[in-house]
N, C-alpha and C positions, 0 to 999 in steps of 0.2 A: 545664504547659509554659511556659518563660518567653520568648516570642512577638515582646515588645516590647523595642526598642533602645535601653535603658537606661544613661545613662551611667554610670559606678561612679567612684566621687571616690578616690585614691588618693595617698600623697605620702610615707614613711617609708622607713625603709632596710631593706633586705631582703638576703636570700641565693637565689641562683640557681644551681647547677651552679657553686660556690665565686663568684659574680660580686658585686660590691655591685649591690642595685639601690635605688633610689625611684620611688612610682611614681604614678599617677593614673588621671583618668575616660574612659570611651569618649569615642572620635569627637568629641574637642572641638579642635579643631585651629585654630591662629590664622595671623594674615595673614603670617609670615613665610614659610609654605607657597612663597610667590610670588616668592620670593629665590632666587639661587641658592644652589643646594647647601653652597656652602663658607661661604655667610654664615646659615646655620640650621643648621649641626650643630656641635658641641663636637671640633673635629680635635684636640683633645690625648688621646681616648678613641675608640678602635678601635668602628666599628659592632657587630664581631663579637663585642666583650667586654659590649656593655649597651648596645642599640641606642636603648633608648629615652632615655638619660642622653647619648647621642651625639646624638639629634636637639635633645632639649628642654632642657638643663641652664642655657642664659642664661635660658629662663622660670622653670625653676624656682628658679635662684639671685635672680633680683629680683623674684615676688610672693611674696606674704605670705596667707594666708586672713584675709579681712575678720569682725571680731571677731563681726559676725549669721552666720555660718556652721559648718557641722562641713567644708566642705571647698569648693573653688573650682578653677573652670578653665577654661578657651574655652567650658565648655559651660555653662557659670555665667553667665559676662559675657554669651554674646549672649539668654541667658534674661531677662537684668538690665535690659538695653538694649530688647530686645519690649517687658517690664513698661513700661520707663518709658512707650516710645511709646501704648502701650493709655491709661492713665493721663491721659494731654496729652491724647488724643483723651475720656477722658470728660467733661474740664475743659472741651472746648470744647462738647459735647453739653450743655451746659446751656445755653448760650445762643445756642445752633441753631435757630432756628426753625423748619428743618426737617428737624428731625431726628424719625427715625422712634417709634413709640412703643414697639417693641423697644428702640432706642438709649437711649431716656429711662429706662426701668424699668432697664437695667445702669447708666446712670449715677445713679439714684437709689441701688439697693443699695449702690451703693460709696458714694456722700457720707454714706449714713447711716452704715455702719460706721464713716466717718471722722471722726464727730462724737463722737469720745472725753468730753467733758465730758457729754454729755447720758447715753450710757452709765455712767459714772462715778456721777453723778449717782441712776441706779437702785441702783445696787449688788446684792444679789443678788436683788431682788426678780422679776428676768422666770423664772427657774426655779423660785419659791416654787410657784406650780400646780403643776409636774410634780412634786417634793419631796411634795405635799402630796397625792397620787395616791396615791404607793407607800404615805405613812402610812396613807393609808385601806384597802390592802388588807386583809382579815380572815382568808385560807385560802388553801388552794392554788391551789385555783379563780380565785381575784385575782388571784395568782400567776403562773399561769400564761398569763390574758387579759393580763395588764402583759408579760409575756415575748414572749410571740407580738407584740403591737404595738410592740415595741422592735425585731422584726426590720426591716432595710433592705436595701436592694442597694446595697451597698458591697462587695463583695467579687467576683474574675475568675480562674477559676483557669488560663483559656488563654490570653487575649489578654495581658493588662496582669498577669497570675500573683501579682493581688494577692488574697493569702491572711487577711489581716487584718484584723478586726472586732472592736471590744470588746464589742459585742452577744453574747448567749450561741448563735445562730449570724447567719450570713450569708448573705443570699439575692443566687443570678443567674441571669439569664434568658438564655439561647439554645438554638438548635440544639439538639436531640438526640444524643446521642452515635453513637448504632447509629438514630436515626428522621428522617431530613431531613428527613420533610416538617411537622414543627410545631417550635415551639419548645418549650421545658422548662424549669421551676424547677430550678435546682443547689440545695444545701445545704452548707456549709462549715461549717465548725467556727469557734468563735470565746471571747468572754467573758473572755479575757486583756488585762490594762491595760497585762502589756510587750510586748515584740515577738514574743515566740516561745518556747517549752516548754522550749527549753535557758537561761532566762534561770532559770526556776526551779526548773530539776532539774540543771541541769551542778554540779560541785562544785568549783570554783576561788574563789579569794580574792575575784576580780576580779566574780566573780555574786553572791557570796553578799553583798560590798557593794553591789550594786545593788540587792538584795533589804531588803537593812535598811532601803538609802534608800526603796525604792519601800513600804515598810508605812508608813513617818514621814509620808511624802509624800498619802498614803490619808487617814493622820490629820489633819492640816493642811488639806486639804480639806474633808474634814467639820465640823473646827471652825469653820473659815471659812462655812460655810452654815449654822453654827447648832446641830450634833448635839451630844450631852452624852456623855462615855464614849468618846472622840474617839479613845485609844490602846484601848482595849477593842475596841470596834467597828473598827476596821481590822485586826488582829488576826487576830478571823475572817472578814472581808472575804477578807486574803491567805493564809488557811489555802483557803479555798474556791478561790480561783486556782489555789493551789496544785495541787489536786484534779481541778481541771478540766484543766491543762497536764498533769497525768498520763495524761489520757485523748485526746488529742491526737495527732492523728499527726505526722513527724519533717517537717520543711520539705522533705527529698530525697522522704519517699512522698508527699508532698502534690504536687510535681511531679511524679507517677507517675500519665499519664491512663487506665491499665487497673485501676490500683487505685481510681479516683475511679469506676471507669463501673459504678456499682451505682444497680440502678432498684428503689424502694420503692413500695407502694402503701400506703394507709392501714391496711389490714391488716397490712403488715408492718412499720409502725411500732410497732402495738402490740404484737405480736410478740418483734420485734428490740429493741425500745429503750424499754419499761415504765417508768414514772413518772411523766411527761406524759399527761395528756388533750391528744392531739396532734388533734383536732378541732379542740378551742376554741382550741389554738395556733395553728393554721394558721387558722383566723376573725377571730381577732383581728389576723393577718398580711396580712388582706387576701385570705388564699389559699382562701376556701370553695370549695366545690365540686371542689378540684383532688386529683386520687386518684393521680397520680403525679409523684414528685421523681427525680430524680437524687442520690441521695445521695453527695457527694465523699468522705467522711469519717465512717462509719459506724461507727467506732470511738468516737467522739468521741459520735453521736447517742444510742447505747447509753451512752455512762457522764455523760454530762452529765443525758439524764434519769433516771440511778439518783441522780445526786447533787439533783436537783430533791425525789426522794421521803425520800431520807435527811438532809435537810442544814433546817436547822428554820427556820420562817419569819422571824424576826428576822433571822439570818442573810442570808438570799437578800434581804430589804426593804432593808437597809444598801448591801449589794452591790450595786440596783438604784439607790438613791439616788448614790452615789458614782461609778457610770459615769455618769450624766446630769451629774452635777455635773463629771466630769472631760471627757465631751467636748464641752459647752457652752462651758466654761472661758474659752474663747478670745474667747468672747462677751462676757463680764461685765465684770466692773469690776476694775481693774489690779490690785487683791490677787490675786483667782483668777487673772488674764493670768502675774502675774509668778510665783506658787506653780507653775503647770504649768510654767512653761518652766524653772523652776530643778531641774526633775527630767529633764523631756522633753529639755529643750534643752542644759543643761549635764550633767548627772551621766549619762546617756544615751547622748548624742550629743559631749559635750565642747563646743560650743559658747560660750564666755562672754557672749556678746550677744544680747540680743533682737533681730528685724528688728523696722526701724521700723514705724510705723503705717499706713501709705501698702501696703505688702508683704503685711502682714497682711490690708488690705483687697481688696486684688487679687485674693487668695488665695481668702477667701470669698466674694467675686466670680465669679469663673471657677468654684469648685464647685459654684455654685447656677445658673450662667446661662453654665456653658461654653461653648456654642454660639451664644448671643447675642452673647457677646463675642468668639466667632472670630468672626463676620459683622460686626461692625465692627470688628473687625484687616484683614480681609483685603480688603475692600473700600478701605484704602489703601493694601495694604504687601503685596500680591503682583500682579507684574506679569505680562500674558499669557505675555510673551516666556518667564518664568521655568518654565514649566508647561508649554510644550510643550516647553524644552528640556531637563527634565529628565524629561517623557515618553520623549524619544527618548532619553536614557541607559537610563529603563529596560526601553525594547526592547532595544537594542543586549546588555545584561545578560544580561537574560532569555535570547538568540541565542546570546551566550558558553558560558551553564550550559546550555544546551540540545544545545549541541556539544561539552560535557563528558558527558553522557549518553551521547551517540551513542560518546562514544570508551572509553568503560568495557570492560573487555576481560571484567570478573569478572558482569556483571548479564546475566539472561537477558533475551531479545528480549520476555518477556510485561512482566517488571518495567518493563523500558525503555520501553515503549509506554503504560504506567502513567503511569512517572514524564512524560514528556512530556506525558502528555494535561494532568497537573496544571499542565503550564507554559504549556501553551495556554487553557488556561479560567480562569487566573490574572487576577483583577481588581487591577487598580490605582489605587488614588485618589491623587493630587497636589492639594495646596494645601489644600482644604476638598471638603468632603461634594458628594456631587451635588445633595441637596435638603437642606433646611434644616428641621430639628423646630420645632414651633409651643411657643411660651411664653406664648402669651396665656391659659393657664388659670393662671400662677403670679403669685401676689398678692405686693408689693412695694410695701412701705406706708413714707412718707417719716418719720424719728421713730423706726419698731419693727426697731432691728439686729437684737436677739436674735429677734423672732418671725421676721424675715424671713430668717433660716437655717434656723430650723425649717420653714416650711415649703416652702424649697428642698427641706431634702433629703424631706419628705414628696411634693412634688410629681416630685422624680427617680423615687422608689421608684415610684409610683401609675403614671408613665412606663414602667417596667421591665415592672412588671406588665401591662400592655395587652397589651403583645407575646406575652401567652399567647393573644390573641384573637386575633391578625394573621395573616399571611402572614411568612414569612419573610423579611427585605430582606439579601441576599447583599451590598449595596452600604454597610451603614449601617457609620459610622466609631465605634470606641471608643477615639478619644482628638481632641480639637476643637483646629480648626486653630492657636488660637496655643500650644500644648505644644511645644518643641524637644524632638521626638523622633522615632520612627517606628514601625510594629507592623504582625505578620504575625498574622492573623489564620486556623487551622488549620479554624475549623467552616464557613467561608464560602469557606477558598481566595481570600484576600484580603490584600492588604498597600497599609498607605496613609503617605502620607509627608507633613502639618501643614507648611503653608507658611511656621512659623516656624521649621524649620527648614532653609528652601530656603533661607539668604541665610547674605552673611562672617560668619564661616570656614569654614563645612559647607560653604555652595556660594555660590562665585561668577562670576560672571558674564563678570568682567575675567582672572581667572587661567586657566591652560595648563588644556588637556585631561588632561594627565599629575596636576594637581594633585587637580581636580575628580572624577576616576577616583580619586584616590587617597581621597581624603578622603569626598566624599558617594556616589560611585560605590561606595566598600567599606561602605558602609551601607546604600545599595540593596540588593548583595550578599549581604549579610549576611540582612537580610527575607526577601528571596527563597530563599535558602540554609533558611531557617526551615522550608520547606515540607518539605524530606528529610531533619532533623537527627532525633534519637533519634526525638522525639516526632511530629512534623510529620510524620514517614515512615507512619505509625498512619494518616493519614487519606486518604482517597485523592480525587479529583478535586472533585466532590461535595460534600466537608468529611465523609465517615462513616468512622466509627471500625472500620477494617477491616485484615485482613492480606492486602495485593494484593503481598506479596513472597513468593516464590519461596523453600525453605527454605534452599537453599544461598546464596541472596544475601544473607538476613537472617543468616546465619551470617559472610558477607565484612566486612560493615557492622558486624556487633556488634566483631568483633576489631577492624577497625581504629578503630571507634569506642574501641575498649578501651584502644587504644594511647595516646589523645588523650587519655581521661581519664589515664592512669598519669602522662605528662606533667604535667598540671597539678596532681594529686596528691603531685607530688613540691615542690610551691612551699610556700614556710615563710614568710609576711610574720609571723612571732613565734612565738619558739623554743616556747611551749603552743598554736599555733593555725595549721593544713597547711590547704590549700585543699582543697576538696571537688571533687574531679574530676566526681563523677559528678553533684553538684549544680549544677553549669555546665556541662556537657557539653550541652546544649544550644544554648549561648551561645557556646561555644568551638567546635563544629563549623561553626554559624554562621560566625562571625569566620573559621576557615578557608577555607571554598568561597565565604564573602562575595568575600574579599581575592580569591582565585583567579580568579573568576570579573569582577570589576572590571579585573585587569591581562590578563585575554584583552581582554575586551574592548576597554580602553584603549591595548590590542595592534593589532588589526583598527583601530580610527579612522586608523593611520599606513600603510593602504597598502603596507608591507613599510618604511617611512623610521623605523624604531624607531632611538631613539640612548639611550646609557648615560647622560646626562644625563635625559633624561623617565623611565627606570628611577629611576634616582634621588630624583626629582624624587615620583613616583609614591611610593613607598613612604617616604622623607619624609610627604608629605605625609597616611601613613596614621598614622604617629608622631606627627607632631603633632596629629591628633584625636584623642590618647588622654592629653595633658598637664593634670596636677590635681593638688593637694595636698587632704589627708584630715588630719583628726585619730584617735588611736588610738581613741578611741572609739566613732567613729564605723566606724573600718575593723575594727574587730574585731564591731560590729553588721554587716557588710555581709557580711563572711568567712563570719559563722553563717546568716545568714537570705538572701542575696541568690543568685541563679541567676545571676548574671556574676561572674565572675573580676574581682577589683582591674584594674586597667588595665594596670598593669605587666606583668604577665603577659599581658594580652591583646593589646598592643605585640608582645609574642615568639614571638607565632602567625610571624613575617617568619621565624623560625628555618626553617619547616617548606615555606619556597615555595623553590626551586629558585631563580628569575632573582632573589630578594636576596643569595645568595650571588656571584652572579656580578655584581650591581649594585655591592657594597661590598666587594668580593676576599675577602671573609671567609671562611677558613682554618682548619684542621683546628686543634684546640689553642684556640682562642679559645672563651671560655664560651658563646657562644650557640651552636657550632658542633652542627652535628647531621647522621653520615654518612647519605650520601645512602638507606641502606636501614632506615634509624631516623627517616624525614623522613613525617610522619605524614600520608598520599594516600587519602579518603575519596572523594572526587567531582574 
């Protein structure tokens, strides 16, 4: 289920119910929000023919996407602008004298990443060990101990519904699906170097060039580390990918959390999925002793280990060689830097630029020591005032959607009494974490870049894993305060909103209540909304995966749920490639009863003194959170693999709410028009 409030970068010409469009990213919205009306919108372009080229078309006529990116937009800039601030603040932590020893170990990681000549200087010698592992193994049994210890926690399939791992799988820790009271290993599928199964089984011009690039790209790699047979050996590297994406579930079942909720025990590993000595894989993962996983993707554990026993060791050793080699990459020395991104970054993504060095470092900064470095963001750059006031938004929300329940004429009194309970026991975090996780066990050695990513991520994983010994924590955050974002999390009945995203242009402080509803209010919304959409409806107060609906209600929901998908199903951002309705339909129900439920509410703040100006103003300002430019590349990766709709279309949810008709006179015959019994009413 895709949980978290993802912006989608979008910017090309499209067709809509015959309309042009262009379009961009969620909720990124800039300070023209604070204008009036007639000086933020395009008056030569009717709201009612392409709302969102009516609110946004002076942004998108004078930016440009900056040459390091696949796409840019208000939600870019204020991420750019965080970055820099974090940055300034590590430069001064050196010569802090009292600065904490937390502060010093993140500003250490980062100055050493940022010592490029010393990096440089090694060339590939920090990966020679791990390289010289896989050479040593002799049998399956190596094999298989090298595999197991290559598992990570890297992969989410509810909160952050990141499904991707080059690992051959992915581990994650929470919740039980159907057992609240412990936590549980998930299993995901993985072992893919591009993004997703349709990159190397779809049959268009357009894959099957990526596929050429991505074997060249294999070989280049390898030669650069040393390997002999450099096209040979990548060869059957990408035959085996190949193999493994066939066994793969589709990105739409992977967001499917009834087909993920399969509990295996050791015995039905061997069972189900022969080939593996899944003992020694899970020993060497860290995982002894644990006799049951949640298996999300058992398709995938079943044919990855037939292909372990079919597929010959030479093979599987290259394979294993080249993923370390490709996701270290980023570590080494500018050959390997610049060989990944001229695949990853340009032929992939479209991007012609590399981010600078400073970007990169932040980057493996914040992945090793996220929460270190939210505690020193936010200890300058969130102020109380800002935390209780958008606490009180999200009561005031929460009040709105809650008085949308009560008014449902189609849900019976059991469902509705459900659904309340989950709005009542709804945890919300603002800003940063209630407590802070300890980092004093991860070692940060001044000198060693590349060790000291390895053993971030060794010391996140060993992190993850505890948690099978713990107690449950209903309150822990899965994404650290300075990420501009926000995320509803379904096993905890929780939703928390990163203080870098509390500030202009998501939320400000100086602008109207009309604005701040429009704009961070419909991303509140939207979190919240998370908890009743397809998925989020599956768990009930709790966080357990059950059916507390009533047959006839879950029959109202699915149609109209069905209606929202046909909707977005019918968007064509390129004449070979329709949006997936039912792959956002989570994201789009969202964004529905989000927006809804922000303009009640933003409704109530006035008392009964509503004027068609703060309408305005309101749904503006939900328009311009959603302004971005994309490159094709890059939106054609986001169409296939991503659970949010392009932006553009997520802009056109305003079709389906009543008071923007009546806000911008918008009229039968105009493209976005939609009659009032075609206007898609979920909650």
């Amino acid at each position: 289920m895709n949980t978290s409030w993802t912006p989608i970068k979008t910017a090309v010409s499209l067709a809509i119910c015959g309309a042009a469009f262009a379009f961009a990213p969620a909720f990124a919205q800039t300070a023209a929000q604070t204008a009036p009306a007639a000086k933020t919108a395009n008056m030569a372009m009717l709201p009612g023919d392409d709302f969102f080229n009516f609110a946004n078309r002076e942004w998108l006529d004078k930016t440009e996407i900056p040459g390091d990116r696949s796409s840019w937009g208000a939600f870019q800039s204020i991420a750019e602008d965080t970055n820099q601030r974090i940055v300034k603040m590590f430069d001064a932590i050196e010569t802090d004298k009292n600065a904490t020893a937390e502060a010093r170990k993140v500003a250490t990681f980062y100055h050493t990443f940022m010592d490029e000549a010393a990096i440089e200087a090694k060339g590939a010698a920090p990966i020679k060990p791990m390289l010289a592992k896989i050479d040593a193994i002799k049998d399956k049994a190596g094999l298989t101990r090298a595999l197991g210890a290559s598992l990570r926690a890297d992969v989410d399939p509810l909160n952050n519904t990141n499904f991707f791992t080059e690992n051959v799988f992915g581990i994650w820790i929470a919740q039980g699906l159907t057992d609240t009271s412990r936590n549980m290993p998930y299993l995901l599928q993985g072992g893919l170097g591009m993004p997703d199964r349709a990159y190397y089984l779809d049959q268009n011009p357009k894959m099957a060039d990526l596929r050429t690039k991505y074997q060249a790209y294999i070989a280049a790699m390898l030669k650069l580390a040393g390997y002999a047979d450099s096209d040979a050996r990548a060869a059957k590297i990408f035959a085996l990918e190949t193999a493994i994406a066939k066994t793969h579930a589709t990105r739409e079942d992977s967001a499917d959390v009834l087909k993920g909720n399969n509990t295996w025990t050791m015995k039905d590993f061997a069972a189900k999925a022969p080939g593996i000595d899944w003992k020694a894989f899970f020993n060497a993962a860290g995982l002894k002793g644990q006799d049951k996983f949640i298996v999300w993707h058992p398709g995938a554990a079943t044919g990855e280990a037939a292909l372990m026993a079919s597929t010959d060791l030479a093979t599987w050793k290259d394979y294993l060689a080249f993923h370390q080699i490709n996701h270290f990459a980023p570590n080494l020395s500018k050959a390997f830097v610049d060989q990944r991104f001229a695949f990853y970054g340009t032929a992939l993504s479209g991007t012609p630029q590399q981010s600078v060095r400073w970007k990169r470092a932040l980057a493996a900064t914040n992945t090793a020591l996220d929460q270190p470095v939210g505690h020193v963001y936010v200890e300058k750059n969130f102020p109380a005032e800002d935390k209780a006031r958008i606490k009180q938004m999200v009561t005031n929300i929460i009040a709105a959607f809650s008085k949308r329940i009560e008014k449902l004429d189609w849900m019976a009194p059991a469902t509705r009494a459900q659904a309340q309970e989950k709005l009542k026991t709804l945890y919300v975090g603002v800003g940063y974490p209630d407590k802070w996780d300890s980092y004093d066990a991860l070692k940060v050695v001044k000198g060693d870049a590349f060790g000291n990513v390895v053993r971030g991520e060794d010391f996140h994983t060993k992190q993850e894993l505890a948690k099978l010994h713990k107690k449950i924590d209903k309150t822990e955050w899965s994404m650290p305060p300075q990420l501009v974002n926000a995320v509803n999390m379904p096993l905890q009945n929780a939703i928390v909103f990163p203080a870098a995203i509390l500030q202009p242009p998501f939320y400000d402080p100086k602008a109207s209540d009309a604005t701040n509803y429009g704009a961070i209010g419909t991303v509140i919304g939207h979190e919240i909304s998370h908890s009743f959409d397809d998925q989020g409806a599956q768990f009930d107060a709790q966080g357990k995966l059950r059916d507390w609906w009533t047959k006839e209600d879950m029959e109202h929901f699915k149609k109209a749920s069905g209606k929202l998908a046909a909707q977005y199903s019918a968007y064509k951002p390129f004449p070979d490639l329709a949006i997936n309705g039912n792959l956002t339909l989570s994201e789009n129900l969202a964004d529905l009863a989000g927006l809804s439920a922000a303009y009640d509410a933003y409704r109530a703040t006035l008392g009964g003194k509503a004027t068609a100006e703060g309408d305005k103003q309101f749904f503006l300002g939900f328009a311009h959170s959603e302004r971005s430019k994309i490159r094709e590349a890059q939106l054609r990766r986001q169409v296939m693999t991503d659970g949010h709709a392009p932006s553009q279309y997520r802009a056109a949810t305003v079709r389906n709410i009543d008071a923007w008709y009546d806000a911008f006179g918008v009229k039968q015959g105009q493209s976005l028009y939609l009659a009032p019994a075609d206007r898609v009413r979920v909650w």
